[in-house]
N, C-alpha and C positions, 0 to 999 in steps of 0.2 A: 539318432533318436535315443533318448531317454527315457526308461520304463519306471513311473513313482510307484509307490508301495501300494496306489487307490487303483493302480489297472488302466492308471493315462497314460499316451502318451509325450517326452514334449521335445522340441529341438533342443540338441545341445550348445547351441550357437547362441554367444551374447550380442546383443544389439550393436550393430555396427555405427563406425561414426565418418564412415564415408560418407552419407547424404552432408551429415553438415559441412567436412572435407568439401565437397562437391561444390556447393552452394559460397563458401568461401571463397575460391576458386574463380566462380562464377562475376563475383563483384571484385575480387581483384584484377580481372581481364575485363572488364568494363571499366574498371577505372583507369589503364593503364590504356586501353583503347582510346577513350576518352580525351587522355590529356594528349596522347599522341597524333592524334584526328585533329585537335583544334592548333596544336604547336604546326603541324605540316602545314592546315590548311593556312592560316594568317601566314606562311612565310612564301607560298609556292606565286602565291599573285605578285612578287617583290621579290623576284631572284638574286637583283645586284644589293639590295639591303640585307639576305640573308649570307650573302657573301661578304659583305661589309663587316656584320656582324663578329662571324668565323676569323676576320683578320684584326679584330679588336682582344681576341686574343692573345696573338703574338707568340702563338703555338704553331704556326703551319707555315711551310710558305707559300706567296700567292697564286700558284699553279694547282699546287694541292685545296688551298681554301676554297680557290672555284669551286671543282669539284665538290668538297664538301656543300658549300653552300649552294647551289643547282641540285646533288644527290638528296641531301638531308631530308629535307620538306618531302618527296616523294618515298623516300623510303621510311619515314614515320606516317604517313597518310598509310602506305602496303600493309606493315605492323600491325597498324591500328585497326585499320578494317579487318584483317586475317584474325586479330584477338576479339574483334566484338563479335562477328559471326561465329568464333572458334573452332577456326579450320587451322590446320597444323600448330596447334596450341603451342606446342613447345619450343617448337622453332621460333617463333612468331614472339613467345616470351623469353627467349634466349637472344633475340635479335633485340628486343626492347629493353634486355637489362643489360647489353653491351654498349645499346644507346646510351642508358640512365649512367654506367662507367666513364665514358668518355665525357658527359656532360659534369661529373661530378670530380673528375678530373681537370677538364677547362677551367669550372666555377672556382675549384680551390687555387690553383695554378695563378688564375687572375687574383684572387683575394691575396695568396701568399704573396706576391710580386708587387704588390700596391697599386694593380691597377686599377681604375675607376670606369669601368664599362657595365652595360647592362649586357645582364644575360644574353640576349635576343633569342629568350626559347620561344617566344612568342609573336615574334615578329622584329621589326626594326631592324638599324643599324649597328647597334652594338653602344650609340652614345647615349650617356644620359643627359636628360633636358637641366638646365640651369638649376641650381641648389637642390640638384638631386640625387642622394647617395646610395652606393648600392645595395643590394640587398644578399649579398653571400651569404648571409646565414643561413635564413629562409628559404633559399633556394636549393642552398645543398639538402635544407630538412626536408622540403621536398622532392629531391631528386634519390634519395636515401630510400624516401618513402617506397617510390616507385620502382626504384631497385631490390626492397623485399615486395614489393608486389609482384616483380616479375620471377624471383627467386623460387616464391611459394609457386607460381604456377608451373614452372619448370617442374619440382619434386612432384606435385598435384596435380596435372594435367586435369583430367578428370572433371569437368564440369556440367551446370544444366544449359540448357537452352543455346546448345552447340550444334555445328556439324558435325565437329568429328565424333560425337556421342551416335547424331544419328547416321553417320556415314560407317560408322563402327571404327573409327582411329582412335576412338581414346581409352582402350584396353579392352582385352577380352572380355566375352561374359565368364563368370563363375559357373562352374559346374551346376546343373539341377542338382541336389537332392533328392532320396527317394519318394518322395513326396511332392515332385512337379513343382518344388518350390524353387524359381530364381534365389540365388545365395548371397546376390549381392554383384557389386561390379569390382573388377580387381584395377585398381591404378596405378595399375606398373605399364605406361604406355610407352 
């Protein structure tokens, strides 16, 4: 506390910028929930097409693509759901930007190499339909995207409309003040 010359008192404390931090935070784990929810669900009803997919790479070989392609769709649906509730944020956005690497990895891998597949983030087999060409760029812009989506949550955990807020994981509270007054939330989870 600070005592001004008029006999007031005031907090020494400048206005924090954790709320909008927070809220940030909040729509970057919904968006990154978002894309991750709708990429698992279109591929999980079409195991051997997301497999297909995986091997239109020509980054794996086909024991391992299985795998990938059975695992993937379930463990971006796990992600997705853990980040829109936002229950273990950071794991959850540390699992989703390992995704968005390896995707932006493939994407390039394929582009570099001349090959001509569709992504299949979203479903399919990996082929494109007659006189249709791919779209690397776009894709990596957004796979890019979602890789500082999930970067910032990582640094930021800290969001609204979470569990781990209300389960108390996403940092301690701040010390009170003499004054009964909450100080703020610290986001160092």
């Amino acid at each position: 506390m600070v005592q001004l010359a008029s006999g007031a008192q005031v907090s020494g404390h400048l206005p924090s910028e954790r709320p909008a931090h927070s809220w940030v935070t909040t729509a970057a784990r919904v968006v990154l929930a978002a894309v991750l929810i709708v990429a698992g669900a279109l591929k999980i009803g079409a195991p051997a097409l997301s497999v297909q997919a995986v091997l239109a790479y020509q980054l794996l070989p086909e024991s391992l693509a299985q795998v990938v392609g059975y695992g993937l769709p379930v463990v971006e649906i796990i992600t997705g759901l853990l980040l829109l509730v936002g229950l273990f944020t950071r794991v959850a956005a540390g699992a989703g930007g390992v995704l968005m690497v390896a995707f932006v990895i493939g994407i390039g891998s394929a582009w570099a190499r001349g090959l001509r597949i569709d992504c299949g983030c979203f479903g399919g087999d990996g082929t494109l339909a007659a006189g249709q060409d791919p779209n690397y760029f776009w894709e990596l812009v957004r796979d890019i995207g979602l890789l500082a989506c999930a970067a910032w949550i990582v640094v930021k955990p800290v969001s609204r409309l979470s569990l781990d807020s209300a389960l108390g994981f996403g940092g301690a509270r701040e010390p009170v003040d003499e004054d009964g007054q909450d100080e703020g939330r610290d986001d160092r989870a």
